[in-house]
C-alpha positions as CSV (number, residue, x, y, z in Angstrom):
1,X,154.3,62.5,-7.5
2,X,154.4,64.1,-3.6
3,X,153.7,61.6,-0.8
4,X,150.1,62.3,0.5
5,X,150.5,64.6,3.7
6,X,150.9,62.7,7.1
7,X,148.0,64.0,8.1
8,X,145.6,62.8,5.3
9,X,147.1,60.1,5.3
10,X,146.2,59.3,8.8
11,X,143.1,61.1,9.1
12,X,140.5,59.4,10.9
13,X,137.5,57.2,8.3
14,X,135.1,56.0,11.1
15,X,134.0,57.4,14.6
16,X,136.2,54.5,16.0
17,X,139.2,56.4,15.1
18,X,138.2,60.0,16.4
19,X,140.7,60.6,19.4
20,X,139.7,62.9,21.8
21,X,135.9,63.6,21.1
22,X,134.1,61.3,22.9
23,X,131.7,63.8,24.1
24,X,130.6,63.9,20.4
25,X,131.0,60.7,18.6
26,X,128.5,59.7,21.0
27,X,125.8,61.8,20.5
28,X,126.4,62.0,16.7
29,X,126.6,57.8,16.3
30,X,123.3,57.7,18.7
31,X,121.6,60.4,16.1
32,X,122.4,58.0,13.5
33,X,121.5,54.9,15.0
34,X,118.1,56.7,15.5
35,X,117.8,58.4,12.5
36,X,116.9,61.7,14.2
37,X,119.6,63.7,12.6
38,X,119.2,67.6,12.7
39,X,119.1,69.9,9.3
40,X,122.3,72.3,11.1
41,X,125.4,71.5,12.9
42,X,128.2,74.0,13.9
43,X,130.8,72.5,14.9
44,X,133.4,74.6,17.1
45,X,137.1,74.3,17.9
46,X,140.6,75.2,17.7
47,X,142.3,74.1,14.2
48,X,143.3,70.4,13.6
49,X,141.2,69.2,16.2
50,X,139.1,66.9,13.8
51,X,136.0,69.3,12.5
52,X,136.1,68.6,9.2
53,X,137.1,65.1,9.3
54,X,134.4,63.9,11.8
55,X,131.9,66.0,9.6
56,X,133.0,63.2,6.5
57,X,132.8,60.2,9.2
58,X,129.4,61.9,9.9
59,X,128.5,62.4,6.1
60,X,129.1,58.4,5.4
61,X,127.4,57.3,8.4
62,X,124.0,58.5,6.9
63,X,124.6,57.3,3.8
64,X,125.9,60.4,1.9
65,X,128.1,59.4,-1.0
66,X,130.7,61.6,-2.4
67,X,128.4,63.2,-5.2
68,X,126.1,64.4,-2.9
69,X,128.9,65.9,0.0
70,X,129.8,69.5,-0.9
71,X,133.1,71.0,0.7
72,X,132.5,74.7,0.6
73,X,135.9,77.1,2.1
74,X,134.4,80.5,3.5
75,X,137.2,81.7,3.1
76,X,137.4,82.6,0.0
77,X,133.6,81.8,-0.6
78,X,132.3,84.8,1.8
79,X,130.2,86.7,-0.3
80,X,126.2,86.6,-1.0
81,X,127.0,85.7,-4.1
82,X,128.3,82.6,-3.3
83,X,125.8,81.6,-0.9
84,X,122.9,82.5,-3.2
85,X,124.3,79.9,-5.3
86,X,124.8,77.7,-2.7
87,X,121.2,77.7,-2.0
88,X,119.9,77.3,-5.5
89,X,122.2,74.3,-5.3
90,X,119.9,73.1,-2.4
91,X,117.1,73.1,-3.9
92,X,118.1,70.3,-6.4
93,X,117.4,66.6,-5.0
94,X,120.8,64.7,-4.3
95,X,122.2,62.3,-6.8
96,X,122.1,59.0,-5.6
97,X,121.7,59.6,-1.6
98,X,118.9,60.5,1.2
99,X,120.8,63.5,1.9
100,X,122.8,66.1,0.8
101,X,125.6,67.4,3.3
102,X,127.3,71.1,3.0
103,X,130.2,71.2,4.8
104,X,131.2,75.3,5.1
105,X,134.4,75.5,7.1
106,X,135.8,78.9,8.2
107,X,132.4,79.6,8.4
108,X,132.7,82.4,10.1
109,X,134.7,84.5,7.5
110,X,131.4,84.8,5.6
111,X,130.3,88.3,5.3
112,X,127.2,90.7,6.5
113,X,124.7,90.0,3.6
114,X,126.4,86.2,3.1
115,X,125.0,85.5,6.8
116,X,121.8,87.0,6.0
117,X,121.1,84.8,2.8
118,X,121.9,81.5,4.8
119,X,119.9,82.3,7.7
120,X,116.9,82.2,5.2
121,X,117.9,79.0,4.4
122,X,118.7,76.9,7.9
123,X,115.1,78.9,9.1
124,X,113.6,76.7,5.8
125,X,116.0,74.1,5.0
126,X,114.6,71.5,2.4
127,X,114.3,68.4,4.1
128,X,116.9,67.2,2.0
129,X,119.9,69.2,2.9
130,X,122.1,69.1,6.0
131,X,124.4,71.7,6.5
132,X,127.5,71.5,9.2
133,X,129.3,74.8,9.5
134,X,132.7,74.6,11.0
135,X,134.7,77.3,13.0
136,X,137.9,78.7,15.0
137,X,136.1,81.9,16.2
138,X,132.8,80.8,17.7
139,X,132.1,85.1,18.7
140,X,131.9,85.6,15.2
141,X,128.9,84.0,14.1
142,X,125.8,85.6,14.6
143,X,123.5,84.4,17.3
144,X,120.4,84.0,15.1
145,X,122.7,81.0,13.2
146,X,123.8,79.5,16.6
147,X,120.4,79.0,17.6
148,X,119.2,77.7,14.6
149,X,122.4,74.6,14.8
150,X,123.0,71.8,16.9
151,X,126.5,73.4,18.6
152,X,129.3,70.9,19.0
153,X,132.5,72.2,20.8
154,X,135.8,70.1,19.9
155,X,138.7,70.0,22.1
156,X,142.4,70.2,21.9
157,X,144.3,67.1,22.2
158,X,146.3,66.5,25.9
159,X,150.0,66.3,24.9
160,X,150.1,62.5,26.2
161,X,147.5,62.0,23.2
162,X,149.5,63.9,20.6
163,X,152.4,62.3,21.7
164,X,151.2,58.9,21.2
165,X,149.6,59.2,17.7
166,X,153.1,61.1,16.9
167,X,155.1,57.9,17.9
168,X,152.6,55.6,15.9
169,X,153.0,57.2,12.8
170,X,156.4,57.8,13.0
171,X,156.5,54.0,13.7
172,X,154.3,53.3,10.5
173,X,156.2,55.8,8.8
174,X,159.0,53.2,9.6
175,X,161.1,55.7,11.9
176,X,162.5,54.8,15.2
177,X,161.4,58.4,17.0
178,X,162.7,58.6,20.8
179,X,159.6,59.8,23.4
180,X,161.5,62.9,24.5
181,X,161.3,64.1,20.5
182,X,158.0,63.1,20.6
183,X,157.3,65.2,23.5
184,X,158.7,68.0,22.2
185,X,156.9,67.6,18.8
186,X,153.6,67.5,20.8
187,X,154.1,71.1,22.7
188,X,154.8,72.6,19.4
189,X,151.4,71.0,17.9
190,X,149.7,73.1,20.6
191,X,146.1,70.8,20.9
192,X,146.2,70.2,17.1
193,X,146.5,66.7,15.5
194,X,147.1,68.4,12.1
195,X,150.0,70.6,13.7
196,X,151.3,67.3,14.7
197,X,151.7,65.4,12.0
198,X,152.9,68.7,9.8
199,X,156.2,68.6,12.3
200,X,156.3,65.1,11.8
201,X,156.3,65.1,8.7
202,X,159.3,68.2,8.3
203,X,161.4,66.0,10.7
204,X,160.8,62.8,8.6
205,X,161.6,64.6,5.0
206,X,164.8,66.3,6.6
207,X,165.8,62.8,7.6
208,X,164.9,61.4,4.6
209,X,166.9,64.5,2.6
210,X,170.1,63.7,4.8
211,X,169.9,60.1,4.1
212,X,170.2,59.5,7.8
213,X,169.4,56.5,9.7
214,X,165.9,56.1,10.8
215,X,166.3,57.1,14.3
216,X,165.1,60.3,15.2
217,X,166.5,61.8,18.5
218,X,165.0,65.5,20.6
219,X,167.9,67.0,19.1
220,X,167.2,66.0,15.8
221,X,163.7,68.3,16.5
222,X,165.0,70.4,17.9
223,X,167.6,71.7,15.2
224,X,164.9,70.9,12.3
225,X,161.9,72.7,14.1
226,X,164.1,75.3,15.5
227,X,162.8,74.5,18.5
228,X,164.8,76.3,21.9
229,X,167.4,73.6,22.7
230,X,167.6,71.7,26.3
231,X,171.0,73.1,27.3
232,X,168.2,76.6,26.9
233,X,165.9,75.2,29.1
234,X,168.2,73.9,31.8
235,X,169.9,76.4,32.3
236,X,166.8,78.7,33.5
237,X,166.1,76.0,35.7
238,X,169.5,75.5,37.2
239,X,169.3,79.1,37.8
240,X,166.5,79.2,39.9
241,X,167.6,76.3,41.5
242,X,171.2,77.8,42.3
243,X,169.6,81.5,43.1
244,X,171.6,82.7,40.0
245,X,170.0,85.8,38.3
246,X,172.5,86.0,36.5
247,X,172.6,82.7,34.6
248,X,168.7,83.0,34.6
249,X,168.9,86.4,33.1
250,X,172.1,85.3,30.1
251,X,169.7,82.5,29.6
252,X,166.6,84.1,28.6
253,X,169.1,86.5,26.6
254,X,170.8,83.8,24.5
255,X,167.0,82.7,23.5
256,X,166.0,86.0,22.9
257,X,168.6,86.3,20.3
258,X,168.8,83.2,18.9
259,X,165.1,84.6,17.8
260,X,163.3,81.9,19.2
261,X,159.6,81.5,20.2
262,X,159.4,82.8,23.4
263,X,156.4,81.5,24.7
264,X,157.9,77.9,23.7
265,X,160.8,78.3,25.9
266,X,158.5,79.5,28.7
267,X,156.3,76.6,28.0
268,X,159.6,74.3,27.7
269,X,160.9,75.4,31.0
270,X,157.6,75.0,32.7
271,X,157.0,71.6,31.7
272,X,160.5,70.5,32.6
273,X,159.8,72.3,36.2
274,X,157.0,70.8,36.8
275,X,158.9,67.5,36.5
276,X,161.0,68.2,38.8
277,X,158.8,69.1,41.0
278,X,157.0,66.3,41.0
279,X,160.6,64.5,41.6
280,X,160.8,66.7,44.6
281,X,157.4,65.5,46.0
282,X,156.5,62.2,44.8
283,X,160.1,60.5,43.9
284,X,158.4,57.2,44.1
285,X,156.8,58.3,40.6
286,X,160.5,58.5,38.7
287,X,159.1,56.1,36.6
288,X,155.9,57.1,35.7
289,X,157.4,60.2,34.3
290,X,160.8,58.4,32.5
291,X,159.1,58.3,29.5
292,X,158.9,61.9,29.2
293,X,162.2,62.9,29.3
294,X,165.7,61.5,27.8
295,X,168.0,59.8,30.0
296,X,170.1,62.6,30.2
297,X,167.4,65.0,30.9
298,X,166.2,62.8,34.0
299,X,169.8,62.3,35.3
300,X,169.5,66.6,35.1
301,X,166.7,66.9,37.2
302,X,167.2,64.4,39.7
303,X,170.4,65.7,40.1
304,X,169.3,69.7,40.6
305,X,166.7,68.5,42.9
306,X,169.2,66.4,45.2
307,X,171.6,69.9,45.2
308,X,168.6,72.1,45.4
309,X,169.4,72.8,49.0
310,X,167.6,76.4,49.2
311,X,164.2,74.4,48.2
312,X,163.8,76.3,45.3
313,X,162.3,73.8,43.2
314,X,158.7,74.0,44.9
315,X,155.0,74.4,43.7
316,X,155.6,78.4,44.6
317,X,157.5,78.9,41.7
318,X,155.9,77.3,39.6
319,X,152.9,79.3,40.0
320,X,155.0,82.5,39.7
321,X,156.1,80.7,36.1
322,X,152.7,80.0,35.2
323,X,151.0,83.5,36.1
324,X,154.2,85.0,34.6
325,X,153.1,82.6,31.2
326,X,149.9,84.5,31.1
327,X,150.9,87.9,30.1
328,X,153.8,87.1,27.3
329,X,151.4,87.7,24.3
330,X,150.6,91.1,25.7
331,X,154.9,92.1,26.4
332,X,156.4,93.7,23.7
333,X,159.3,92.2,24.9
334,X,158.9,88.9,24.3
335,X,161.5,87.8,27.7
336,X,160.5,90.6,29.9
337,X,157.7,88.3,31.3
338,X,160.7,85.4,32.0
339,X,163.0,88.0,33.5
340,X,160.2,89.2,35.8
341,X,159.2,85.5,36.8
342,X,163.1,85.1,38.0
343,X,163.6,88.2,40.0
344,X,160.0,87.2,41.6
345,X,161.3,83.8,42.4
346,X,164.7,84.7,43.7
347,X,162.8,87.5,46.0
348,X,165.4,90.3,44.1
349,X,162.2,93.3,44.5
């Protein structure tokens, strides 16, 4: 038997345990406490930010018992077809509850007709029936539904956040993850909770595999996710900092053929920049940001920042990084953007 998915396994059961949502646990828990709970939600964000799972929290809250909460995939339920049956199915009572909830995730995969047959029904819902609809790609549904649902939007969880639920489960999980790995898992989970917990949980069964101990280290990630390693990262950085477009340029090379992601080496090498900038500016804060980095990597930067005699290491480049950032899903070649930041940096036009 397979060990239930980390994320299942950890998925939120009340309101109390929604991280990140504020903005609409409270509106949703008031609606319930009030009973004035709408016939249409649509609930809008990013994936793994908690949609469907607050829509189940939701679901119980009123009352709705599992006989009477229909999970429908748009996916690969799109047609009119499938709706029409859908709302023949709404116009049975529920079993044993007040309600019955329709949960329609991917929503907006339905097609042309499909959106026509449920727009008769949320302009005539039976009183009965709730319906929340649940999408990635908000521009897709049509206008006429929007205005017919209470809209939710659903943001993506900070890093600090993701990196915090990361370490507690990995804790639960009985592993002894260091914060630098956690970090690291965090950027790659990119806002998502369920992104997360996946890399989590590829990390914890390649340790498990190995029959390694239970600590997990930033290398251990970094091999296992495939991840760009640190040396990768400092040495763009030490680069800039020794006005060495040379060592920049071999840098972004060696990631480039190592295949890596190159927009998570760019993001790598911001974030690390960033820090030591802030260790530039604000030394006094060294320990505020310890827990983000290994030892070694903090020995690093506070050592490039002491030799960084040319003040490279400033809040200019970093907004040449970050503008440079921008434009790497439109290169079609993935390091040109990173080469271009460099030779901006280091004034070589």
């Amino acid at each position: 038997m397979h060990d239930l998915a980390l994320y299942r396994k950890y998925r939120p059961k009340s309101f109390k345990e929604v991280l990140g949502q504020d903005h609409i646990v409270k509106v949703l828990e008031s609606s319930v406490e009030t009973n004035k709970v709408s016939h249409a939600y649509l609930f809008v964000g990013s994936r793994g930010t908690g949609k469907t799972s607050v829509a189940r929290i939701f679901a119980t809250s009123i009352g709705v018992s599992p006989n009477d909460l229909y999970e429908i995939d748009a996916a690969s339920n799109r047609g009119i077809e499938d709706i029409k049956l859908l709302r023949d199915g709404t116009r049975v009572l529920p079993f044993d509850s007040k309600y019955k909830i329709y949960i329609i995730d991917e929503v907006h995969m339905l097609s042309k007709d499909a959106w026509g047959a449920l727009l008769k029904t949320l302009e005539e819902p039976p009183k009965h029936v709730i319906f929340i609809l649940a999408t990635t790609e908000l521009h897709k549904v049509p206008e006429t539904i929007i205005s017919r649902c209470q809209v939710f939007t659903f943001k993506k969880a900070s890093e600090a956040m993701l990196r915090n639920i990361i370490l507690y489960v990995a804790k639960e999980e009985g592993y002894e993850l260091d914060k630098s790995g956690a970090e690291l898992l965090a950027i790659l989970a990119d806002g998502s909770f369920r992104d997360g917990l996946g890399e989590l949980q590829k990390v914890i069964n390649f340790i498990r595999k190995d029959n390694k101990s239970k600590k997990i280290k930033r290398e251990d990630v970094e091999t296992i996710t495939g991840a760009p390693r640190t040396t990768l990262v400092n040495d763009f950085i030490s680069a800039i900092a020794e006005k060495n477009i040379e060592k920049g340029m071999q840098a972004a090379q060696n990631a480039s053929e190592a295949n890596l992601d190159m927009k998570l080496y760019f993001k790598l090498i911001i974030q690390k920049f960033r820090m030591a900038m802030i260790l530039r500016y604000a030394p006094k804060t060294q320990d505020m940001i310890a827990g983000d980095l290994s030892e070694a990597d903090l020995e690093f930067l506070k050592f490039l920042v002491k030799e960084d005699k040319a003040g490279m290491l400033r809040s200019s480049a970093l907004v040449i990084l970050l503008e440079m950032y921008q434009n790497i899903d439109n290169a079609f070649i993935a390091e040109l953007p990173l080469e271009l930041a460099l030779v901006k940096i280091l004034g070589k036009e």
